[in-house]
N, C-alpha and C positions, 0 to 999 in steps of 0.2 A: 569527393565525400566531404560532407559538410561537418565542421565541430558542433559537438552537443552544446546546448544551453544549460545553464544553471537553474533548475528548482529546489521546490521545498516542501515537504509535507510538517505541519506539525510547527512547533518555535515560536508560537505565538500567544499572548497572554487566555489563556481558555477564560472566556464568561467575559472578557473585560468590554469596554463601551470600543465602537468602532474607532471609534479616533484614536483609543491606544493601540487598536493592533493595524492600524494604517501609522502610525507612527512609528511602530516596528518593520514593519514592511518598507516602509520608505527606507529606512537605515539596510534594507537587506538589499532594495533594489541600486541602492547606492554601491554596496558592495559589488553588486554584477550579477542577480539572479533575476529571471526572467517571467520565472512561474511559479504559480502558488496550486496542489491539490487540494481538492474537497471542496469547491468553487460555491458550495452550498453555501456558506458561511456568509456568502455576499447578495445571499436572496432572504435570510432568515431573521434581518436586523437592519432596521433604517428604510430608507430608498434602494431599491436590487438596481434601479437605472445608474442613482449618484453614486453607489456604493464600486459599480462595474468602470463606470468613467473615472472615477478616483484613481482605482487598480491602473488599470490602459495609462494615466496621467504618470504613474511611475515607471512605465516601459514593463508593467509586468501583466501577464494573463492567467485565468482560471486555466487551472490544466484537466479537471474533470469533477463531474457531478460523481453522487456517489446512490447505490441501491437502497433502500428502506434499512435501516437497523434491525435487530429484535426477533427475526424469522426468518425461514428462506424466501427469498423473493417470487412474487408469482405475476402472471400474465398480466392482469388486473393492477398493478402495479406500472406498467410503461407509459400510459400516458402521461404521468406526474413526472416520471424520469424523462421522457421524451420532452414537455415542456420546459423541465429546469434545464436539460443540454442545450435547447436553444436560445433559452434566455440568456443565457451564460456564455452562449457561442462555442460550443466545444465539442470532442463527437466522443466522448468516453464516459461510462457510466461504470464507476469502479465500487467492488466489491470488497468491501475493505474490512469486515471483521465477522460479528454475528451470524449472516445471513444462513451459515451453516453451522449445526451443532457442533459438527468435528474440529470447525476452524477456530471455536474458542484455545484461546491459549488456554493451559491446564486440559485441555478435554482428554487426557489419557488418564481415565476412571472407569471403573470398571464395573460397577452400576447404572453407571450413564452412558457408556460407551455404545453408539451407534454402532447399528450392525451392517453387512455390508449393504442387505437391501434398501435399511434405512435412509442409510448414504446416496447410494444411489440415485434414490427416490429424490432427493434434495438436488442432486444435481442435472437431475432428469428437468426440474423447473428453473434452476440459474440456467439451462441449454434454452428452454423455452423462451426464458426472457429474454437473452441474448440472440434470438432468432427474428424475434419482434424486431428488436431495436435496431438491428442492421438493417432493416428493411427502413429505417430512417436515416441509414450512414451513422448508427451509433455503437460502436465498441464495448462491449461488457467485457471488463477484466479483474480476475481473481487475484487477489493480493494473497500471499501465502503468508505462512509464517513455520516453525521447521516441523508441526502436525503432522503436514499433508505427508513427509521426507520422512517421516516416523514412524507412521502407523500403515502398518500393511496389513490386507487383505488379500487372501490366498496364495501371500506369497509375492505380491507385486505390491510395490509402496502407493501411498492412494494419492497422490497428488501423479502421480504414469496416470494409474486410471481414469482419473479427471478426462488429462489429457486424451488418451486412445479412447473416452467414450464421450466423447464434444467432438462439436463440430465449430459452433459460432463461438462460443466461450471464448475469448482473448487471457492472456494472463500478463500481470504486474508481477514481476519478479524482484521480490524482496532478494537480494543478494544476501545481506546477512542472515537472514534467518534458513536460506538455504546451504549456506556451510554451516550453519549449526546444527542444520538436519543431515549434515556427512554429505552433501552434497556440493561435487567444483561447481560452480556459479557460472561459468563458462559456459561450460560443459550443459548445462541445463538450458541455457541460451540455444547455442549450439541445433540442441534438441526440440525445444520450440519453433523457431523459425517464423515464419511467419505470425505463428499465432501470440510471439510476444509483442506487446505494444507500447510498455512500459517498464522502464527501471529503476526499483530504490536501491540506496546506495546508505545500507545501515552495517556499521563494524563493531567489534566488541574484542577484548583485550583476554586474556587466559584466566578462567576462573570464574567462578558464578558468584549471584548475590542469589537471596531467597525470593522466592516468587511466593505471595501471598496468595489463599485461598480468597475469589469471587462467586457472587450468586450467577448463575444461568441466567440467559434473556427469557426473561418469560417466566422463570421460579419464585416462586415463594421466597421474598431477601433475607425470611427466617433459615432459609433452610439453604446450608451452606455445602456444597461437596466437597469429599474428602478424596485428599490423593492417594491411588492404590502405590504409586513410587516418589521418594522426594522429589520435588520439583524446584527447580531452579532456571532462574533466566540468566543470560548469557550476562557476561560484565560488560557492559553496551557503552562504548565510547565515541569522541566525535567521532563523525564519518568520515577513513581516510588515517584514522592514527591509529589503528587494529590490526586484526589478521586477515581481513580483506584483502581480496587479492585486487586492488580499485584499478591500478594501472591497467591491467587484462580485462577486468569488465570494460572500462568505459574505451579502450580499442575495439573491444568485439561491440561495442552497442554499436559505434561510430562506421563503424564496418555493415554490420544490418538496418543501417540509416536511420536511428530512431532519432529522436528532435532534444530531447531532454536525459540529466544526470540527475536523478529523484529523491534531495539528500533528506535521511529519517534517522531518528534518535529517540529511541520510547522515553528514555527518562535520561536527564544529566549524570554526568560521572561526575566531574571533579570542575571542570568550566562552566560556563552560564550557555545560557541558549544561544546569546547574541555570539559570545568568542566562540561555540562551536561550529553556526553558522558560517564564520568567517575563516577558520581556519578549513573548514572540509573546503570551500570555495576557492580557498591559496591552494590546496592541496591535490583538488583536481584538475586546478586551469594549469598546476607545474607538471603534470602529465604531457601538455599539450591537445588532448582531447576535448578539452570543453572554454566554451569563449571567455 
């Protein structure tokens, strides 16, 4: 069994000119990480050719294109996702937030609250798209967040459902946000099997901060939802100095053969991006599971 590789989602100057966020990346490939998510980034500004040979120049790869923002993704959608994974060179098309109502963070409201069939219906087409795109060797995978671990439908939490009604669907398993949703992280792995293909590696410390009300994709920015219960986000710290259980996840991943350690942080705690980079990277390679 091979050691995982060090990635990274996220860490990078948002908006800024490519040469600052290649100069931060340089610094991170220096440290020992190997990949970068959301590979989009390197088609949407400059050259996608110089911008791709720059990356590979630092020893580091796109680890995955990502689905349409704003709605749930539909058929008519794969050949722009099919293009960008092979420009990119990659075989994953990740679902990373929007694309379903329920996956917004906050979505437990209760005016808005999708019903089960609604739900369904949303994932009846991430199955669709996900059916296309393997038919090109491309992986569609759902990035959770602790929603799915939270909100049940007749009784069975909707991120099982996901699961027992897919077929092609792959899943990104945010580890933090799945102990946040009372879920072992293991344990979820475990249960996946096969159909996980990716892992982030996000921790958070005891205690919440406040989680601000946002507008819905596609709403009215006038028009704000209100939470039926306080809401709070986890005290989200580097990855690796929390209550993550890091040393079990990243033995189990290393054990299901997966290639990468997917490290994410929504917002700084109390270190800058670069030291939290650095230290989740000390903190996994002293595991011994990751290079």
């Amino acid at each position: 069994m091979n050691n995982l590789k060090a990635g990274l989602i996220g860490f990078l100057p948002m908006g800024a000119p490519m040469d600052e966020v290649f100069a931060r990346l340089k610094n991170y490939a220096e440290i020992g990480y190997k990949g970068v998510e959301m590979g989009d980034m390197f088609l949407r500004s400059g050259d996608p050719d110089e911008n791709l040979a720059r990356l590979r120049d630092l020893g580091m790869e796109p680890l995955s294109t990502s689905l349409p923002m704003g709605g749930a993704p539909d058929v008519s959608d794969v050949p722009e996702i099919n293009q960008k994974a092979h420009k990119l060179g990659v075989h994953r098309a990740a679902c990373m937030g929007s694309a379903m109502r329920l996956h917004v963070i906050g979505m437990r409201v209760q005016e808005l609250f999708p019903s089960y069939d609604e739900s369904m219906k949303e994932l009846e087409g991430l199955e669709a798209v996900a059916k296309e795109l393997a038919k090109e060797g491309i992986d569609v995978s759902f990035h959770n967040h602790e929603t799915e671990f939270l909100t049940f439908y007749n009784g069975e939490a909707w991120f099982d459902l996901m699961v027992k009604n897919s077929e092609y669907l792959k899943f990104e398993l945010d580890a933090g946000w799945a102990l946040y949703g009372h879920r072992n992280p293991v344990k979820v792995m475990d249960m996946l099997g096969d159909r996980l293909c990716a892992i982030h590696i996000k921790d958070y410390m005891e205690g919440n901060v406040p989680r601000k009300s946002r507008p819905l994709p596609g709403m009215d920015t006038e028009k704000r939802y209100q939470f039926s219960t306080p809401m709070n986000f986890p005290n989200i710290c580097a990855p690796g100095a929390g209550k993550l259980p890091t040393y079990d996840i990243l033995e189990k991943a290393v054990a299901m053969g997966l290639d990468y350690a997917i490290i994410e942080q929504d917002f700084q705690k109390i270190l800058t991006q670069e030291e939290s980079v650095l230290l989740a990277y000390l903190l996994m390679k002293e595991t011994g599971f990751v290079e």
